[in-house]
Every structure is written in structure tokens, then in C-alpha cells.
N, C-alpha and C positions, 0 to 999 in steps of 0.2 A: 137652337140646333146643337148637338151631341155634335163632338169634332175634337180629332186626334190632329195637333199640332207638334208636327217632328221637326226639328230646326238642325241643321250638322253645324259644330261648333266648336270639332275637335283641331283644327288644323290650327299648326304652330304660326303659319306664318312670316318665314323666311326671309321675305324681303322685305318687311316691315323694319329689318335691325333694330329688333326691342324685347325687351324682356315680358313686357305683358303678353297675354294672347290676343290674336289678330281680333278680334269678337271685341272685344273689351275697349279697344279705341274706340274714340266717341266720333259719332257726326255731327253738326248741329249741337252739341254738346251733351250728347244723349252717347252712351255707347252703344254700339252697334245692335248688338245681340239684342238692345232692349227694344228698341226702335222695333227688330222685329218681332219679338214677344208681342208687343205692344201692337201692332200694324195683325198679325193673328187672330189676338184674342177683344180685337174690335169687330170679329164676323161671327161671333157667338160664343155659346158657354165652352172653351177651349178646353182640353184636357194637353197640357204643353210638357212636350218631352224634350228637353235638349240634349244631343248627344254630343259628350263632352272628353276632350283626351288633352292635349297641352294645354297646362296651367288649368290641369279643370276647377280646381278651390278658388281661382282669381274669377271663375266665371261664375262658380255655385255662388259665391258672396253675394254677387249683385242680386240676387232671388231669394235671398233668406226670409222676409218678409211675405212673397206670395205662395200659399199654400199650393197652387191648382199646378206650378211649374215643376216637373220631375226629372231627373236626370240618368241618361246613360253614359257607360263609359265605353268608349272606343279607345281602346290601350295599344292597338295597332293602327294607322290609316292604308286600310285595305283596297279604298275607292268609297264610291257614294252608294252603292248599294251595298256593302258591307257595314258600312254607318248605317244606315235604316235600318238593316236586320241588329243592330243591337239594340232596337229602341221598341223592337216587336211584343217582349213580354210584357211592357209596359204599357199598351195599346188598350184603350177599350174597344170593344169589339164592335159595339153599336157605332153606328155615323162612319160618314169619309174620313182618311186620313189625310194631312196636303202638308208635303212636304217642304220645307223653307232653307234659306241661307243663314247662319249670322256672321258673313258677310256679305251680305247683301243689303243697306239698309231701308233704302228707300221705296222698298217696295210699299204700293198704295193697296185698303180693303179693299176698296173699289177694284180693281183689278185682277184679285182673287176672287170676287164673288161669281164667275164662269165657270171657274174652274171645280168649286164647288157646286154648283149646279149641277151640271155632267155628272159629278162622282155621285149625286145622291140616287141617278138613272141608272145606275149600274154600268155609268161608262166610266172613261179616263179620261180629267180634263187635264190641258197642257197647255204653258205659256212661252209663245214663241216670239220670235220678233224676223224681221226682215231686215239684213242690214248689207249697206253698198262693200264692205270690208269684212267679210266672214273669219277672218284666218281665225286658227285657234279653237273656235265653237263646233258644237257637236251639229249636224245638219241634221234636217228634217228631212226623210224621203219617203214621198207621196209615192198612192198608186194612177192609174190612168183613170179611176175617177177620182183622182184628188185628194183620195182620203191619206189619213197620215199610217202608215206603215211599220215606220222602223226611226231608229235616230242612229247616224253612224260618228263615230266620235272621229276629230280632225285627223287623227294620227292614223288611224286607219283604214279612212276615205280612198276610192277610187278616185282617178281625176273628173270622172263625170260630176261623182259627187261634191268634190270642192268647187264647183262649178253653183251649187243652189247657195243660194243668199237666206233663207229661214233658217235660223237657227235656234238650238234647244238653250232656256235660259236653267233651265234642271227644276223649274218650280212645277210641281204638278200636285191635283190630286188622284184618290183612288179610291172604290168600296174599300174598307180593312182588308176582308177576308182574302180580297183577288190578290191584297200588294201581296200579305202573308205566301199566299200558294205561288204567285210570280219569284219573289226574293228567293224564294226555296232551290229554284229552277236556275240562278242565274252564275253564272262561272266567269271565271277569271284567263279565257282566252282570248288574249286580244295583246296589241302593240303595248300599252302597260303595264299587262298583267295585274288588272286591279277589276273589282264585282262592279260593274257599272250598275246602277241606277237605272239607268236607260234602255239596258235589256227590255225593261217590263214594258215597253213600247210596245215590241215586236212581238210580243207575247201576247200581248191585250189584240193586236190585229189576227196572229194566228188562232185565238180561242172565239171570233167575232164577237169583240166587244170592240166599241167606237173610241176611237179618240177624238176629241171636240180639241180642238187649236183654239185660244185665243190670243191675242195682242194686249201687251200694257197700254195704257192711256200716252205712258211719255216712255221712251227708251232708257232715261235716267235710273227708271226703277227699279231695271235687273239690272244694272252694272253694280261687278263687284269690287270688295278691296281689295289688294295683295300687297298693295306699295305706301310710301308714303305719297307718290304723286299721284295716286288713285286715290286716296283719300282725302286730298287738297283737290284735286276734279270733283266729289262729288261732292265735298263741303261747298263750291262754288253751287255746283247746280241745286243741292239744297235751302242755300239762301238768297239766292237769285228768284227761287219760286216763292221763299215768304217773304220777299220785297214784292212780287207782284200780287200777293195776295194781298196785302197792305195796299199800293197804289189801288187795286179796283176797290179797297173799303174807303178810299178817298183822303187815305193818310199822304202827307207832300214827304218823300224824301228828297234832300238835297242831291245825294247822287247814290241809286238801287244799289250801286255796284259795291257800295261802302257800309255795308251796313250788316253785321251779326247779329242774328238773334237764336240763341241757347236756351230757350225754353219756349214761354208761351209770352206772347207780348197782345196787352188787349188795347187797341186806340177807338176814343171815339170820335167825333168830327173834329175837322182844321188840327190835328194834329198835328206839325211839323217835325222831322226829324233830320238833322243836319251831317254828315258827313263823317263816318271815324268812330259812330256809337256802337257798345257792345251791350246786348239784352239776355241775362239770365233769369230761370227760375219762374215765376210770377210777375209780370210786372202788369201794369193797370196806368192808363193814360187818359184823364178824361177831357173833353172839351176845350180846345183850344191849347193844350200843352206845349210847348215849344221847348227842343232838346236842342241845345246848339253841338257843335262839333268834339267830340274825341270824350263822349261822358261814357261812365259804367254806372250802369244799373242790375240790381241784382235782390227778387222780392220787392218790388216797391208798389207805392199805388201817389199815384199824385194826382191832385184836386184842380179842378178847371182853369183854365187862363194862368197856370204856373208856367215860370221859367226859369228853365235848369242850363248856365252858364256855359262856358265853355270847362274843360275840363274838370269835369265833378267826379267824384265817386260816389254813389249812394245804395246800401245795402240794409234789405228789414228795415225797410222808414216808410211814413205818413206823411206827404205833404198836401195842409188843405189848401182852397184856392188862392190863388191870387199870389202864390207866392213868388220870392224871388230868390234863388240857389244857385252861388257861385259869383264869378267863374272860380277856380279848383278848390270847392269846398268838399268836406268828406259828412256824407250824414253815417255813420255806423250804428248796427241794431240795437235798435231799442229806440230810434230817434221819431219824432211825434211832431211833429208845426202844425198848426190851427191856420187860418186864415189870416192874409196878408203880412205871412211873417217876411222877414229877412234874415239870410245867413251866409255872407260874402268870403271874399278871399282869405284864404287858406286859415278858414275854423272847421272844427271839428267838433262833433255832437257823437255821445255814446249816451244812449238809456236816457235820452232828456228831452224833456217835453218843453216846445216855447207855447206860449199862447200867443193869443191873434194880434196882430201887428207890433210884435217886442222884432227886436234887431240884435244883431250881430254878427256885424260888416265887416272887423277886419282882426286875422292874428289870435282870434282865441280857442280856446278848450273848453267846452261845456260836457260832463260827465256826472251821470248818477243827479241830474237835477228836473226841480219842474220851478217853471220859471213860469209867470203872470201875465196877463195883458200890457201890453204897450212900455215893457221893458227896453230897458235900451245898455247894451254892453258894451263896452267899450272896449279899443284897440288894446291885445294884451290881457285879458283878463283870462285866469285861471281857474276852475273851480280843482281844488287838490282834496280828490276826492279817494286817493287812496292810501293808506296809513304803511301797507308792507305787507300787508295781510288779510284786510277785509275791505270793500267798497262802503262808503257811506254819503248819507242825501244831503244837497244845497238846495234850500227853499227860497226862492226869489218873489217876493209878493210882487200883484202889478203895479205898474208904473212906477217902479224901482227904476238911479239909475245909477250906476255903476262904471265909475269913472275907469281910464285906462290905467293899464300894470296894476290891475287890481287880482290879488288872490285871495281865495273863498275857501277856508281850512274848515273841512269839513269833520262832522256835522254843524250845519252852519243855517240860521234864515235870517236874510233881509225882510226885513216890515216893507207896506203895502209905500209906497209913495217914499221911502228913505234913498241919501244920497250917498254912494259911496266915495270919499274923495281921488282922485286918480294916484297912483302909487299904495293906496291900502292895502294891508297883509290885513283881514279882518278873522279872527280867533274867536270872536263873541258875538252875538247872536247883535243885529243893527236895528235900532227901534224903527219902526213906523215915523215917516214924517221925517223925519231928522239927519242933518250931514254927519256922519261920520268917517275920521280921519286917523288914520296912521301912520305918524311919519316922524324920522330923526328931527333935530332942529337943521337947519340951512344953516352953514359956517363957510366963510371965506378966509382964506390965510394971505397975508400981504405979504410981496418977495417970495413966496414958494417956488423954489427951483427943481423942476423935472430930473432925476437921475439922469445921466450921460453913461452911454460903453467907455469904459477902459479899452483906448487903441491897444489894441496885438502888438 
């Protein structure tokens, strides 16, 4: 389907106290604007207009990559039908137009698809809600058969009118050509003094064209931001709903209420997820996974029946099954485990591949390395894998192993089955099979007396 997608996305944002534009704060880790881009141009081939005025270059950024998304500038904020008519030249003329928030994020496709229905009949579709607390919202006033009429904005409502509970959420669509010949028509008298939007309600009743009302699936979906506590409200309701989309795929979390996730998180069965975890980007959970409490993950894919410790950090890693990660281990990008590896308290891994069942449990640095089957590192060990200026590789054949306070001056390889002694500085490549040892001779000095302070 042919579809003019106009989003308003000029407003500074005032209560926000921030320099970015209000658009540009993220939900769910996504910024706003995109969220609804995105929420859009899932109801067909979109033609996406943003019309943009504070901090418009903060907003163009985020779109440089998608061809199909175009931009108006609104250099005044005049009201919301002032903002639409700048986004008019830009319009193709075939398909509805449906105008959007980018503050608003969580609007669902699902919930726009009425509304574009109606607009393809030559009506006006419109997204209302019912709510116990109207204040503020523009109302809906029906005629004595029900139909929707007119929208009267809060400020300039009669008392009858503050009296109706339907309220307009401003999301609507329309054929192009009607919004075109409405927006023409629509003036700036009222307690504002700003073009509403809304007009074109009362327009579409006096020319007899229908206005179809419908209802969002959840209320959450037209609430917008202006604040930061508007935006910490609907951060809560956005992950409160992919905690329960989780619990019905049969995922255990410790407790729904603690739990972030900022991109896309995939779990497959027995999943557990423990209390305090933060989810960016891609992640991939498979079968039997277990994340204990207070981990970041960010890109990741972990292999069946793994367990990720209490406080990990892991970003751009592979782990295959069986593994075991943590507690506060860091894997950073570029990190690769095979199956049934090990990588315990406070190591770090950059760009370094272990194979299947090597370890290291405790206290070290693995960078720029691929390291062999059933390796075993020791407490303390370094690979110094940078010179001041370039990265270079540690080769660990399998079943190496690699005594503690050992450091690996790279470019460097350990042979298949050789032992590094513990304290080794190793400089030269360690043969296969065989112990090699680095170390001062051991000396004792008899009567050695410890310096003393000179009293003050």
C-alpha cells in the first residue's frame, strides 16, 4: 500500500531540561522519533515525512541511512495543523496520509491499521481513547446519532464539553487530497491562537465524509513525552510489556519488574533470567540459559545450558554451550568460546577465541589471541598484546598450560601440550611438549634489616 507517513517532530521540548530534541530521547533504548518511523513504516511501502524545527540536524542524523524518510522544516511552531501543511509539498498524492507523534512512542501497527482502512474509503479515520481524567485533552463531540462531529480543544471547551471522557489522541488518517483542501481552510481562531489539526474533523462532518473512531489496543500507546517523568512512565510500561511477552514465551524471570531490555532479546526454552539484567542490541539465548543477577549484555548469542555469573558484562561475543561466565567477567568484541569453556572472576577477553573446555578462572587478560582445546590459564596471566601502536596475535596450541603471573609478549605461540612456568615473562615462541621457565635466581640475604622513618 501507497502511504504518506507525516510525523510532527519540531517541538523543543521545554520540560525535558535538555539540550537534545525531545524526538531524540530514547525509549526502550530506541529514540523516540525512531520507534515511530519504525511503528509506520511496518503498515506498508511508507513515503515518511518528518517535520522537523528544534535541533532539526540532531534529528536528520538519525535517518541518514534510510532513503524513503524526507524532511520538513517548521521554523515557526504554529500548532499541529501548521506543522502538516509544511509537510504538504512533499506528499505523494496517491494513498492516505496518517499523521503520527515523534513524541509519542509506543504507538502499535496494529492499532493504526483502522485507521487506514477508513482513509482508503474516502473517510477520516481517528484514534480516540475514553479516559476517567480528561483534563488537558481535546474532546470528541458526537452527534445524536453518535457520529463524531467536531473535536473541541480543552481550553476552549464549554462546561458541557469537559463533561465527555473521549478524547482526541491527534493520531489520525485521511485521502491526501481532502487533508490538502481541509488544511487550506483551517485558521488560527481560538484560545491559542495556533492552526489546529483538529479543525479538519469538523470539516470532514460538514462536507459528509465519515469519521470512523477507533480505540488503541492499550492506552499506553498514545501517551506522550514532555517530561522526564513522562518518559521514566512510559519506559516502565514499555518493559513491563516485554517482561510479559517473555513470561507467555515461557522465559522465568526472577522478578518482571527488574528487568531492561533495549533492543531485541531472543529466548528459547527454560531460559532463566535473574533480577537487575540490562539487554541491548541483538541478543540470542538458547535453551537452558541461565543469567544470574545485575549482567549487561549487549550483541550477544550464547549456546545452550550456559551460565552467565553474577555480574558480567558481555558485548559482540559467542558463547558455545555448556558454558560457564563469571561472576564479574567482561567478554568484549571480538570474544568467541566453543563449548564448555570457562572464563571466571574478573578476566577479560578482547578479539580472542578459547576453544572447547580451555579455562580461565581467575584475574586475567586474554587479547588479540586464539587459544586451543582444553587450555588452562592461570591466575594472573597477561597476554601484552600491544606494543604503543599496533595489536599483535598470541597463539595458545591445545592443551597448553600456562602457569600464573605468566605474560605472553606478543607476537608470541605456545606449542600444542607445552608448560608455561608460573611467573614467566615468555619473549620466544615455547616449543610443543615442553616446560618453559622464566625467572631471576631465588636469593636470601641473612640480617637484612627493613628501613625505618626518621621520627620528626
Amino acid at each position: 500500500m501507497n502511504l504518506n507517513i507525516v510525523i510532527l517532530a519540531a517541538g523543543k521540548g521545554t520540560r525535558m531540561k535538555s539540550d537534545l530534541p525531545k524526538v531524540v530521547h530514547p525509549v526502550g533504548g530506541i529514540p523516540m522519533v525512531q520507534r515511530v518511523v519504525n511503528a509506520g513504516m511496518a503498515l506498508g511501502q511508507g513515503h515518511v515525512v518528518l517535520v522537523v524545527g528544534h535541533g532539526a540536524q540532531r534529528v536528520q542524523a538519525l535517518f541518514e541511512q534510510q532513503s524513503n524518510v524526507h524532511f520538513a522544516l517548521q521554523a515557526e511552531q504554529l500548532g499541529t495543523g501548521h506543522a502538516v501543511s509544511m509537510a504538504l509539498n512533499t506528499l505523494q498524492e496517491h494513498g492516505p496520509t496518517l499523521v503520527l507523534y515523534g513524541d509519542v512512542p509506543l504507538i502499535q501497527p496494529e492499532s493504526l491499521k483502522p485507521l487506514l482502512q477508513a482513509a482508503q474509503q474516502r473517510q477520516v479515520g481517528l484514534l480516540t481513547l475514553n479516559m476517567q481524567d480528561p483534563t488537558g485533552y481535546g474532546r470528541i463531540v458526537r452527534n445524536e446519532q453518535n457520529q463524531v462531529c467536531g473535536i473541541v480543544e480543552h481550553k476552549d471547551a464549554t462546561p458541557e464539553q469537559l463533561a465527555i471522557t473521549e478524547i482526541n489522541t491527534g493520531i489520525l488518517a485521511c485521502p491526501t487530497p481532502l487533508l490538502r483542501k481541509w488544511l487550506a481552510g483551517v485558521s488560527n481562531h481560538n484560545a491559542q491562537g495556533e492552526y489546529y489539526l483538529t479543525d479538519i474533523i469538523g470539516m470532514a462532518y460538514r462536507d459528509g465524509v465519515p469519521v470512523i473512531a477507533s480505540h488503541p489496543a492499550h492506552h499506553w500507546e498514545v501517551l506522550g513525552v514532555n517530561s522526564r517523568t513522562q518518559q521514566a512512565e512510559l519506559e516502565r510500561f514499555y518493559q513491563n510489556q516485554q517482561a510479559h511477552k517473555l513470561l507467555e514465551q515461557g522465559v522465568c524471570l526472577a522478578d518482571p519488574a527488574r528487568i531492561d531490555i533495549r533492543g531485541t532479546l531472543h529466548c528459547k526454552a527454560d531460559v532463566f533470567i535473574d533480577a537487575g539484567c540490562v539487554f541491548e542490541g541483538e541478543v540470542h539465548l538458547a535453551n537452558g540459559v541461565h543469567i544470574a543477577q545485575n549482567c549487561y549484555l549487549k550483541n550477544v548469542r550464547l549456546g545452550a545450558n550456559t551460565r552467565i555469573e553474577p555480574f558480567c558484562h558481555l558485548e559482540q561475543a559467542q558463547v558455545g554451550e555448556g558454558a560457564r561466565i563469571g561472576p564479574y567477567a567482561r567478554l568484549r568484541p571480538g570474544s568467541e568460546l566453543a563449548e564448555h569453556t570457562h572464563v571466571g572472576n574478573f578476566v577479560e577477553l578482547k578479539n580472542a577465541k578459547l576453544g572447547p573446555e580451555s579455562k580461565a578462572n581467575h584475574l586475567s587478560y586474554i587479547g588479540d589471541a586464539q587459544v586451543g582445546a582444553r587450555v588452562n590459564i592461570g591466575a594472573g596471566t597477561i597476554t601484552c598484546n600491544y606494543d604503543g601502536a599496533n595489536k599483535h596475535q598470541t597463539t595458545i596450541e591445545d592443551d597448553a598450560f600456562i602457569g600464573s603471573d605468566t605474560q605472553l609478549v606478543a607476537p608470541i605461540r605456545v606449542g600444542k601440550g607445552a608448560t608455561l612456568g608460573a611467573g614467566t615473562t615468555l619473549t620466544k615462541d615455547a616449543p610443543a611438549g615442553a616446560l618453559t621457565v622464566s625467572r631471576t635466581k631465588q636469593m636470601s640475604v641473612a640480617g637484612y634489616k627493613r628501613p625505618v622513618k626518621t621520627p620528626k
